[in-house]
C-alpha positions as CSV (number, residue, x, y, z in Angstrom):
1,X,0.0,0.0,0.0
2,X,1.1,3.3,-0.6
3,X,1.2,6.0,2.0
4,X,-0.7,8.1,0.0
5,X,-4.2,9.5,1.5
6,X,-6.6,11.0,-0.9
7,X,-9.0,13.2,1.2
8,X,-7.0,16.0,2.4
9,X,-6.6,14.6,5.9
10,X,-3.8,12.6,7.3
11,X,-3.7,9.1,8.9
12,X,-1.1,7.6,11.1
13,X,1.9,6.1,9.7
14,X,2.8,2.9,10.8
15,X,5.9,0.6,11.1
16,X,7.3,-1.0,8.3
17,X,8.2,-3.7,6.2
18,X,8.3,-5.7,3.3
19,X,5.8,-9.6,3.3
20,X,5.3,-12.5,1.3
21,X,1.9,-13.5,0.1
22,X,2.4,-16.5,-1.6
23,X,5.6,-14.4,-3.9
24,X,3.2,-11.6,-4.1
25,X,5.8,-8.8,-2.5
26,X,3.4,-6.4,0.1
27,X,5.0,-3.1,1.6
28,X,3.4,-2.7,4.5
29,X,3.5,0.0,7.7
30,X,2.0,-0.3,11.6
31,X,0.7,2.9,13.2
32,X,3.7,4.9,14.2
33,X,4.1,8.2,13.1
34,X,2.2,10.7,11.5
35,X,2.5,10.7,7.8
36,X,-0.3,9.2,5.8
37,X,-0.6,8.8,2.4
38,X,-3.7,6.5,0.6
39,X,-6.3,7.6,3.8
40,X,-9.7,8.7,4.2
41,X,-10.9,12.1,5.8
42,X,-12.9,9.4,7.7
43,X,-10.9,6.4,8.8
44,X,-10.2,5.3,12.0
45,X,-6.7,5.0,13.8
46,X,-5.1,2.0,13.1
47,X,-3.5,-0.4,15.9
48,X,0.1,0.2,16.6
49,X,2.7,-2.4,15.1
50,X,6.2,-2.2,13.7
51,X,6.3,-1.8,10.0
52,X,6.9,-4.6,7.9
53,X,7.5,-5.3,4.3
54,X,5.8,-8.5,3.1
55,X,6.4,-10.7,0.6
56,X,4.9,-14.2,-0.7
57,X,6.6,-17.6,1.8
58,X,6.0,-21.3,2.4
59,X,3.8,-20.2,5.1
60,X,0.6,-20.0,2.7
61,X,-1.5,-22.4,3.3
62,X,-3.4,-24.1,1.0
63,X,-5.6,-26.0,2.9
64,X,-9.2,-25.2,3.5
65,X,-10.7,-23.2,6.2
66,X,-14.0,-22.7,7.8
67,X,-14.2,-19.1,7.7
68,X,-4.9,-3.1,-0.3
69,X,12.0,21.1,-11.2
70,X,13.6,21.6,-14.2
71,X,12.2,24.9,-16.0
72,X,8.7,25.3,-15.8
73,X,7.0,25.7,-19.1
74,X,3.5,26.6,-21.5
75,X,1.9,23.4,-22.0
76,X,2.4,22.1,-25.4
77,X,2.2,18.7,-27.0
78,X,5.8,17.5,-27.0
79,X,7.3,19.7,-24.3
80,X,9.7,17.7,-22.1
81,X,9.0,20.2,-18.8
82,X,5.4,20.8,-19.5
83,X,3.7,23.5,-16.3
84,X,0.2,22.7,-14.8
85,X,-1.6,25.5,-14.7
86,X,-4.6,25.3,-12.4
87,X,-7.8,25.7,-14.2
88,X,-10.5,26.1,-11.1
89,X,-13.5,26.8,-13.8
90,X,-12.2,24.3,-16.2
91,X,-15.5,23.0,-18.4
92,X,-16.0,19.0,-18.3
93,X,-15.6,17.3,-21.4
94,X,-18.1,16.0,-23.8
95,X,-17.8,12.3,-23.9
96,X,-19.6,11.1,-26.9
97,X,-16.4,10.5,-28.9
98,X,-14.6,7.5,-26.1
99,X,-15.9,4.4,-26.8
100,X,-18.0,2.9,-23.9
101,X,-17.6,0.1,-22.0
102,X,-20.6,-2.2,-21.1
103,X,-21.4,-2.0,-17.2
104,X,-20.5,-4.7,-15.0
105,X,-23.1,-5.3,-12.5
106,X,-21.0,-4.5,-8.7
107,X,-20.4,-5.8,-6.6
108,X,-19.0,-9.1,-7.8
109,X,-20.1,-12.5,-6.4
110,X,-17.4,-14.5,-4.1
111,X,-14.4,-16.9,-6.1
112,X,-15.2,-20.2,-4.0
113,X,-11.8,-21.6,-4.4
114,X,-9.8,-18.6,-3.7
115,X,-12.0,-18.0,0.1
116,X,-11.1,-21.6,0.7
117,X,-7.6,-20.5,0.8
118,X,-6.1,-20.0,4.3
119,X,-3.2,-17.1,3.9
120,X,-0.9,-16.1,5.9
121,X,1.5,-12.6,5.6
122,X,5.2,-13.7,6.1
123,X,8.1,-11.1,7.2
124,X,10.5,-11.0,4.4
125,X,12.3,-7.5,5.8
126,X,11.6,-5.1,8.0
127,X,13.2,-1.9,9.7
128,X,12.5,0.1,6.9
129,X,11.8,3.8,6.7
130,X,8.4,3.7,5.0
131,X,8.1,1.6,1.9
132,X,6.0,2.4,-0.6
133,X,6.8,-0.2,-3.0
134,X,8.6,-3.1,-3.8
135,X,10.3,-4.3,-7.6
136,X,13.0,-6.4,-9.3
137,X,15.3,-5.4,-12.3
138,X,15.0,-8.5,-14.4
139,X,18.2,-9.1,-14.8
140,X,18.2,-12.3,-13.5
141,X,19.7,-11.9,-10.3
142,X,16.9,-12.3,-8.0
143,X,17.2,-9.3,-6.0
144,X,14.0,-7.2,-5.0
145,X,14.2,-3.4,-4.4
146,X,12.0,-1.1,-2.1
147,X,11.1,2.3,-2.8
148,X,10.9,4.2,1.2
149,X,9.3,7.7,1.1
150,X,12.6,9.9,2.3
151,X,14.2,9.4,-1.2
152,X,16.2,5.8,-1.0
153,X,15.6,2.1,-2.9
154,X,16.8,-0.6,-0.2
155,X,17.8,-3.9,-2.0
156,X,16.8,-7.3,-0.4
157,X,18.6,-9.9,-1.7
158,X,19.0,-13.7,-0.8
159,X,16.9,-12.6,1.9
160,X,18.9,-10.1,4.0
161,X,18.5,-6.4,3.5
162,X,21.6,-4.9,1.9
163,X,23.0,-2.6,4.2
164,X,24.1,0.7,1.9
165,X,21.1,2.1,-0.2
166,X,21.1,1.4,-4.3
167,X,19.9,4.4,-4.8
168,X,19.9,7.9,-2.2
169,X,18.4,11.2,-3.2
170,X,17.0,12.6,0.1
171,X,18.8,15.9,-0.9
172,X,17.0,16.4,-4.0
173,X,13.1,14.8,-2.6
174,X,10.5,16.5,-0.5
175,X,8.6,14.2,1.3
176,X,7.2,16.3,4.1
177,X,3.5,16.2,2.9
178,X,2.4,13.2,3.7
179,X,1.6,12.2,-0.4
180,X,4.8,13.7,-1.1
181,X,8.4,11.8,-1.3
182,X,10.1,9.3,-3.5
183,X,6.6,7.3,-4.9
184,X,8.1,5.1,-7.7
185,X,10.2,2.8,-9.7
186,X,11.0,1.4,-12.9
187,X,13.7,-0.2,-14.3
188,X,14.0,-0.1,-18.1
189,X,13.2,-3.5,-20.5
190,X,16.9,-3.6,-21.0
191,X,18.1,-3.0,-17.6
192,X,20.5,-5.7,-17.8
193,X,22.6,-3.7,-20.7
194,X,22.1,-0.4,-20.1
195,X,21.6,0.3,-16.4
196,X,19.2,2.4,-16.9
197,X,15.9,2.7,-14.5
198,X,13.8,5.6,-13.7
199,X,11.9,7.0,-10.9
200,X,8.9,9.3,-9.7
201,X,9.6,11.8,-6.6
202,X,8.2,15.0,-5.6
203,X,11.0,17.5,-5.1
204,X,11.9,20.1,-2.2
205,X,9.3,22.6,-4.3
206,X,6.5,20.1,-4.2
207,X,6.7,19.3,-7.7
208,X,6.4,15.9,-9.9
209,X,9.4,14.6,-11.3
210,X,10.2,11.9,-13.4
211,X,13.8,11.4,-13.7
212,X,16.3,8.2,-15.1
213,X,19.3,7.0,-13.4
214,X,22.2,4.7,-14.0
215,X,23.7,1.6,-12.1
216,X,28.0,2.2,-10.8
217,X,30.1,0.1,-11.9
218,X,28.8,-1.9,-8.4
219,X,25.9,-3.9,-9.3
220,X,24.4,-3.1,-5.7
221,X,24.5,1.2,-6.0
222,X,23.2,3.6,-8.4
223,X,24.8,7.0,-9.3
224,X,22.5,10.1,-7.7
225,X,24.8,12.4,-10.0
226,X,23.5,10.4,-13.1
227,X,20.0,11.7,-12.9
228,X,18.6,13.0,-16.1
229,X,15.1,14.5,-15.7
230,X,12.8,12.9,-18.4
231,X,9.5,15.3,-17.2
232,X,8.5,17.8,-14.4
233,X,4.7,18.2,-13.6
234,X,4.3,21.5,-12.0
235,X,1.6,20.6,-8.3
236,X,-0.6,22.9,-6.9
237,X,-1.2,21.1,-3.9
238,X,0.6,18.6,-1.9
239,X,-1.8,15.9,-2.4
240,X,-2.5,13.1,-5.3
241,X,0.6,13.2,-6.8
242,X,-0.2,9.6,-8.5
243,X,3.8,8.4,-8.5
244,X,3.4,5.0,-10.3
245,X,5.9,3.9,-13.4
246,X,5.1,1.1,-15.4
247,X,7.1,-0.4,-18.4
248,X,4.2,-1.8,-20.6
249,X,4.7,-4.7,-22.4
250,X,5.6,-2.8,-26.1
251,X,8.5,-1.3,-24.4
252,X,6.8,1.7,-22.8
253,X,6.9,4.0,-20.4
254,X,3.7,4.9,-18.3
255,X,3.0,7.5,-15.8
256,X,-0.1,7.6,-14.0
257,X,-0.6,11.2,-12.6
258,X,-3.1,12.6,-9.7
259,X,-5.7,15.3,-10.7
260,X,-3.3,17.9,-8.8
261,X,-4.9,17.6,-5.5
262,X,-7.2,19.5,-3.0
263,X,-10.4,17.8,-3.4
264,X,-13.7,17.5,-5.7
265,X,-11.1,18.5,-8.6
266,X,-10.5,21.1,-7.5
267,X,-8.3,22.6,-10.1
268,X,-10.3,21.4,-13.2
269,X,-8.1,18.8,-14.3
270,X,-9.6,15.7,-14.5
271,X,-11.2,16.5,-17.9
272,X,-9.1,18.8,-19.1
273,X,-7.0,18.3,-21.9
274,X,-4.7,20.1,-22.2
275,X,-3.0,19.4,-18.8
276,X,-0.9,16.2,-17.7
277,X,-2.9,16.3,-14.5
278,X,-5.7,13.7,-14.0
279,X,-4.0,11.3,-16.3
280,X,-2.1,8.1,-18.0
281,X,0.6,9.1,-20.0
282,X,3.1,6.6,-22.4
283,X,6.1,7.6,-23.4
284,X,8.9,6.5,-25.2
285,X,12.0,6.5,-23.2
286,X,14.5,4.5,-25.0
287,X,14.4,5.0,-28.6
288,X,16.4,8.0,-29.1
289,X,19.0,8.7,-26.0
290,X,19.0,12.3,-27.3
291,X,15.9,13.1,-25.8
292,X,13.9,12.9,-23.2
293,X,11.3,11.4,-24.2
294,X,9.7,10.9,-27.9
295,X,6.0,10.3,-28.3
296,X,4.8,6.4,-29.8
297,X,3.6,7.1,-33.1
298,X,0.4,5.6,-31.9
299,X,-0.6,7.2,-28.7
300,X,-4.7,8.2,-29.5
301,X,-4.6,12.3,-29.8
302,X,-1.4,12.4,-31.3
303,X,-3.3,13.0,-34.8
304,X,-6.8,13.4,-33.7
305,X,-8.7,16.0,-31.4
306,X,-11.2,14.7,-28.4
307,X,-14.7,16.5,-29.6
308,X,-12.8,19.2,-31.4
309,X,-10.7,20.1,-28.4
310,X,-6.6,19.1,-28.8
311,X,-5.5,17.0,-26.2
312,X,-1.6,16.9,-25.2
313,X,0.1,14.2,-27.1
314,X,1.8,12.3,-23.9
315,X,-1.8,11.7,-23.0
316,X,-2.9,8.2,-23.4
317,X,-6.3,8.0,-20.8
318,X,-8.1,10.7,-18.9
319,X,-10.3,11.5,-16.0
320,X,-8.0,10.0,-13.5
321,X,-8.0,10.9,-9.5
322,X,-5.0,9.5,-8.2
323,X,-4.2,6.3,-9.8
324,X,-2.0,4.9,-6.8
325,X,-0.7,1.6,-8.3
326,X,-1.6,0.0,-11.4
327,X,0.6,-3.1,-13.1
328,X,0.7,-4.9,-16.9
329,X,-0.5,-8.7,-16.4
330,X,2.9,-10.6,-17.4
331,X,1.6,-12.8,-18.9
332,X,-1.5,-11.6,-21.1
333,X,-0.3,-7.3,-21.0
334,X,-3.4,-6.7,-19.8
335,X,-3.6,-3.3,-17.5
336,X,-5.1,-2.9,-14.4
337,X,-5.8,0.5,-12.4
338,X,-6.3,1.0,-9.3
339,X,-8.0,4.6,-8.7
340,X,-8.5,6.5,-5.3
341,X,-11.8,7.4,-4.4
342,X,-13.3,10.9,-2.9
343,X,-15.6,10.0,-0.2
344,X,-17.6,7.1,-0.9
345,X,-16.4,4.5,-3.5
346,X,-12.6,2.9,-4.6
347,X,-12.6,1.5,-7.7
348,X,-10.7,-0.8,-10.1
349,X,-10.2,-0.3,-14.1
350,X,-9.4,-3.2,-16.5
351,X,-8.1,-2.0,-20.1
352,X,-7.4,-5.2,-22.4
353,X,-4.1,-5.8,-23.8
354,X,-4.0,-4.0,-27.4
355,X,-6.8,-1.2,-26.3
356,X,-5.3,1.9,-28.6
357,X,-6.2,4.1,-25.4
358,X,-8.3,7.3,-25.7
359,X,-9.9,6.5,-22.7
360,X,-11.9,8.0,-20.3
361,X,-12.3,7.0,-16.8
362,X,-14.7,9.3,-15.5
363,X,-13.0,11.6,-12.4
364,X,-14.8,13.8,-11.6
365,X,-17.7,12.7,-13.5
366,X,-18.4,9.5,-11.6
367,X,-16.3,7.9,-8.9
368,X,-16.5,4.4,-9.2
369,X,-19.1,3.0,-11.0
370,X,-21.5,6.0,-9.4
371,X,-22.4,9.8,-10.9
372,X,-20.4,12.7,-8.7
373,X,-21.5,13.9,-6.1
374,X,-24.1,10.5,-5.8
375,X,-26.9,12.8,-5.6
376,X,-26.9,14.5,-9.1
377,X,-27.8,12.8,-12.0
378,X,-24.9,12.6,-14.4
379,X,-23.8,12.2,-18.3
380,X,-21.9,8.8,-18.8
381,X,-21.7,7.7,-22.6
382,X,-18.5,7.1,-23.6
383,X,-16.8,6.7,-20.4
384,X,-15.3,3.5,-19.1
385,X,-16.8,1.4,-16.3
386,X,-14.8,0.1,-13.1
387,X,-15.0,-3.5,-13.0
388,X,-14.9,-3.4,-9.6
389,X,-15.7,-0.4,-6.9
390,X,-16.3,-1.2,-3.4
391,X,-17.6,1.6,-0.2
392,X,-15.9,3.4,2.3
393,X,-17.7,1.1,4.8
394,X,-15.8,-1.1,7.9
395,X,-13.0,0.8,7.5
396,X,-12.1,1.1,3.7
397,X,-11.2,4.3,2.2
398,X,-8.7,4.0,0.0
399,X,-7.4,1.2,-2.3
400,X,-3.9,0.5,-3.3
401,X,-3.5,-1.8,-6.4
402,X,-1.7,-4.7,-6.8
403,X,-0.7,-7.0,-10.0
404,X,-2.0,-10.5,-11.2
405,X,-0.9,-13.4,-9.5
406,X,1.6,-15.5,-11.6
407,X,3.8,-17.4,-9.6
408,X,3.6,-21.1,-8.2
409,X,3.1,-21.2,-4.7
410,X,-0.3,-20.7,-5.1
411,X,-1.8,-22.2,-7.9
412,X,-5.7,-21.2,-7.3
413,X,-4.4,-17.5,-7.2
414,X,-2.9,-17.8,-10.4
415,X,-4.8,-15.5,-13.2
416,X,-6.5,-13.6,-10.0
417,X,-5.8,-9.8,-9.6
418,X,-4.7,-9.0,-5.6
419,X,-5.1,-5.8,-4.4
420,X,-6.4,-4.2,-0.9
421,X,-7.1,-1.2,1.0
422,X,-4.6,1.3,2.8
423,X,-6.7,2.2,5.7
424,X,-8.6,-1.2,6.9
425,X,-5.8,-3.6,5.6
426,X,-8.5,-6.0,4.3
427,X,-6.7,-7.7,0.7
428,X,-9.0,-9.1,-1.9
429,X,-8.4,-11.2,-5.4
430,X,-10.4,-10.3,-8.1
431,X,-10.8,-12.7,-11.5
432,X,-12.8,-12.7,-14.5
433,X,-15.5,-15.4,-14.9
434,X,-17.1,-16.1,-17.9
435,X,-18.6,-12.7,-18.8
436,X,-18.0,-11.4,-15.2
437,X,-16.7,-11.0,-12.7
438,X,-16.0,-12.4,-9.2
439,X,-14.0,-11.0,-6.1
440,X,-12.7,-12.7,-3.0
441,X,-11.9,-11.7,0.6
442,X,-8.5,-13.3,0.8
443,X,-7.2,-11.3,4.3
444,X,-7.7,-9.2,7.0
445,X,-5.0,-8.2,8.4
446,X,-4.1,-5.1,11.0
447,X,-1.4,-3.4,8.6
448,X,-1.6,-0.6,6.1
449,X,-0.9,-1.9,2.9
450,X,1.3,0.9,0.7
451,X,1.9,-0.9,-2.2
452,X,2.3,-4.7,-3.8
453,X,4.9,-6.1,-6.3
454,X,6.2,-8.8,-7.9
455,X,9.7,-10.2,-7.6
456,X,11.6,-12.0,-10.7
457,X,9.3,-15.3,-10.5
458,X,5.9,-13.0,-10.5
C-alpha cells in the first residue's frame, strides 16, 4: 500500500516492512508516526505495530478453512517540462467520442476456491523507513528493491536487507507532505545492458518529477549524479501526486498522474485536456537517447482531437483521480488500475491488452461506477466502467493496487488480480468469470498496505 491519502486529511503512519503472500511482494507500515498517504478524511486509527515489508513464503497455506523542477514551461504537446496551470473553472468534457464500455453489474459474487484459501502474511524485511513499493530489475539476479518515502531504494537480496542504499536522493526529494516523497520505480526493458531505471519523486518545491538514473560500476549502487530528468509536472497542492511507473509490455513507459490535489477536482483537471494532471501518460524513453522522451507514433490524440478540443500528445487516458498503483499482467499485458476514491467508493479499471487508449475514466464525473457527487444525476456515454468499486464502509477508504498473481506457490491465485485497502488492511483477489466478474476476501489483516509487487518469478 502506498502511503498516499486522498481526502486531504492525514492518517497515522505505521511501522514497516516488506511480506510474502504466496511471492506476491506487500509493503506494509504499523501505526507509528504521523505521515499518511492513501487515507480517508474518515478512517479510524489503526493499531500500533512495527512496519513490515511482506512478501509471498512457504507459510501460505493451501488448505481449506471454515471461515490493499527543471524549467517550468506553457503546455504544449511534446514539451519535455510541461507546467500545470490550475484551471479552477475548467468545463468538463463532452464524452460522446470515447468508446464505452458495457457495465459490469457490482459488486461481484465471491471466487469459492480462492475463500477456501487460508493465507498467511510472512516477514521477508523489515526496519525500513516507510516503503512504498517493492520491484525487481529482471536481470536475473533475484534481487527485490523497495522504494521508502525519504528518497532511497533498499535492496533485499538472498533474503537479508543490503545494508548501503542502491539508490539515495533525500537531498533532491520533499517528502514532508504526507503524499509527497520518493513514490516510484521502474527499471527499463533492458536494464540488464544499459543500467538504466527511472523513478517518480516529488522535489523540495513540491513538484512531480520523473527522472532516469544509471547503475555504478557496483551492481548493488546507483549514481544520484547520473540523474537526467525525463519530465517535471508542475503541483498545486501537496496531495494526489499519483507516482506510479510502469514499463508496458511494447517497451513503454507509463506514468499515471493525480488530478493535482485538494479535493472534488479542485483545479479542473480531471477533464481537461490540455494538462498532464488527472491522467495516464506513455512515453517512449529508450528510442532516441538524445531526448527525453519521444511520443509512440500511436498514442490516441497524437493525430486526432477529443470533440474538437486538442489533447496533449503524452496523453494516453483521462479522467483520473489518483491512480495509486496499477501493473501490466505478465503474462497476457493486460492493465489494471487502481484509482483513489473521494468519499464514498474505490474502484478498479481493466483495459485489455492492445486497447489503442483514448480512454476516459470518469473523475470527476463519476467515482466508481456511481455519478459525482451521488446525488446529481450525471452524463456517462463514452466513459469507461470500473469493474470493480467497493464503499468506504468497515474501514475502507482507500485502495492501493496490486498486479496479477503469476507465480507457483499458489496455484488457485494464479490468473487472480490481488489488491487491498490502505486504511482497513483488508486484501481481496479479483478474476474474470465467464462474462463477469467475481471477487474474494483473501485477508484481514491489522497493517496498512502501501503498495504490492512482484519479484523476478511473478
Amino acid at each position: 500500500m502506498s502511503w498516499q491519502h486522498h481526502s486531504g486529511r492525514a492518517m497515522a503512519h505505521f511501522g514497516v516492512a516488506v511480506m510474502v503472500l504466496g511471492g506476491l511482494l506487500v509493503a506494509c507500515t504499523g501505526p507509528g508516526d504521523a505521515t499518511p498517504m492513501l487515507g480517508v478524511a474518515t478512517a479510524p486509527a489503526r493499531p500500533t505495530a512495527t512496519p513490515t515489508v511482506l512478501s509471498p513464503s512457504a507459510e501460505v497455506a493451501l488448505s481449506p478453512t471454515s471461515a490493499a523542477p527543471t524549467a517550468t514551461a506553457p503546455q504544449a504537446a511534446n514539451t519535455v517540462t510541461p507546467t500545470e496551470t490550475p484551471t479552477a473553472t475548467a468545463t468538463r468534457l463532452a464524452n460522446t467520442a470515447l468508446p464505452t464500455e458495457t457495465p459490469t453489474d457490482l459488486p461481484p459474487t465471491p471466487l469459492p476456491s480462492l475463500e477456501a484459501l487460508a493465507l498467511k502474511l510472512a516477514p521477508a524485511a523489515d526496519g525500513l523507513d516507510r516503503p512504498l513499493f517493492v520491484s525487481h530489475a529482471g536481470d536475473g539476479s533475484g534481487r527485490v528493491f523497495i522504494v521508502e518515502k525519504a528518497g532511497t531504494v533498499r535492496i533485499l537480496a538472498r533474503g537479508r536487507l543490503v545494508e548501503r542504499p542502491f539508490l539515495d536522493i533525500r537531498d533532491r526529494v520533499g517528502s514532508s507532505g504526507s503524499e509527497q516523497g520518493l513514490l516510484g520505480l521502474a527499471f527499463a526493458p533492458d536494464y540488464e545492458r544499459s543500467g538504466d531505471f527511472y523513478v517518480n519523486y516529488t522535489d523540495r518545491s513540491g513538484d512531480t518529477v520523473v527522472a532516469r538514473y544509471r547503475v555504478a560500476t557496483d551492481p548493488n549502487l546507483a549514481d544520484p549524479a547520473s540523474e537526467a530528468v525525463v519530465l517535471k509536472l508542475k503541483q498545486p497542492a501537496g496531495n494526489h501526486n499519483g507516482g506510479m511507473l510502469a514499463f508496458g509490455p511494447e517497451g513503454l513507459l507509463w506514468i499515471g498522474t493525480g488530478d493535482g490535489g485538494g479535493s472534488n477536482d479542485r483545479y479542473g483537471n480531471g477533464q481537461n485536456p490540455r494538462t498532464l494532471l488527472g491522467k495516464m501518460l506513455r512515453l517512449d524513453v529508450t528510442s532516441d537517447p538524445g531526448q527525453a522522451y519521444t511520443i509512440p507514433a500511436d498514442n490516441p490524440w497524437l493525430n486526432s482531437d477529443w470533440n474538437g478540443q486538442d489533447v496533449n500528445d503524452e496523453v494516453w487516458a483521462v479522467g483520473l483521480r489518483n491512480p495509486w498503483r496499477y501493473s501490466f499482467d505478465r503474462n497476457t499485458g493486460d492493465l489494471w488500475i487502481a484509482d483513489v476514491g473521494q468519499n464514498r467508493y474505490e474502484e478498479i479499471n481493466y483495459v485489455p491488452a492492445g486497447s489503442p487508449g483514448g480512454l476516459n475514466f470518469g473523475w470527476p464525473i463519476t467515482e466508481g461506477a456511481h455519478c459525482f457527487p451521488e446525488d446529481k444525476a450525471c452524463d456517462r456515454r463514452g466513459l469507461e466502467t470500473p469493474v470493480f468499486d467497493y464503499a468506504h464502509d468497515e474501514g475502507n477508504c482507500s485502495i492501493t493496487g496490486g498486479a496479477v498473481y503469476r507465480g507457483t506457490q499458489i496455484p488457485a491465485l494464479d490468473g487472480a488480480y490481488v489488491f487491498g485497502d490502505f486504511c482497513s488492511g483488508r486484501i481481496w483477489a479479483l478474476a474474470r468469470t465467464g462474462t463477469g466478474w467475481t471477487s474474494a476476501a483473501l485477508l484481514d489483516t491489522d497493517l496498512n498496505v502501501s503498495s504490492f509487487g512482484e519479484d523476478e518469478a511473478g
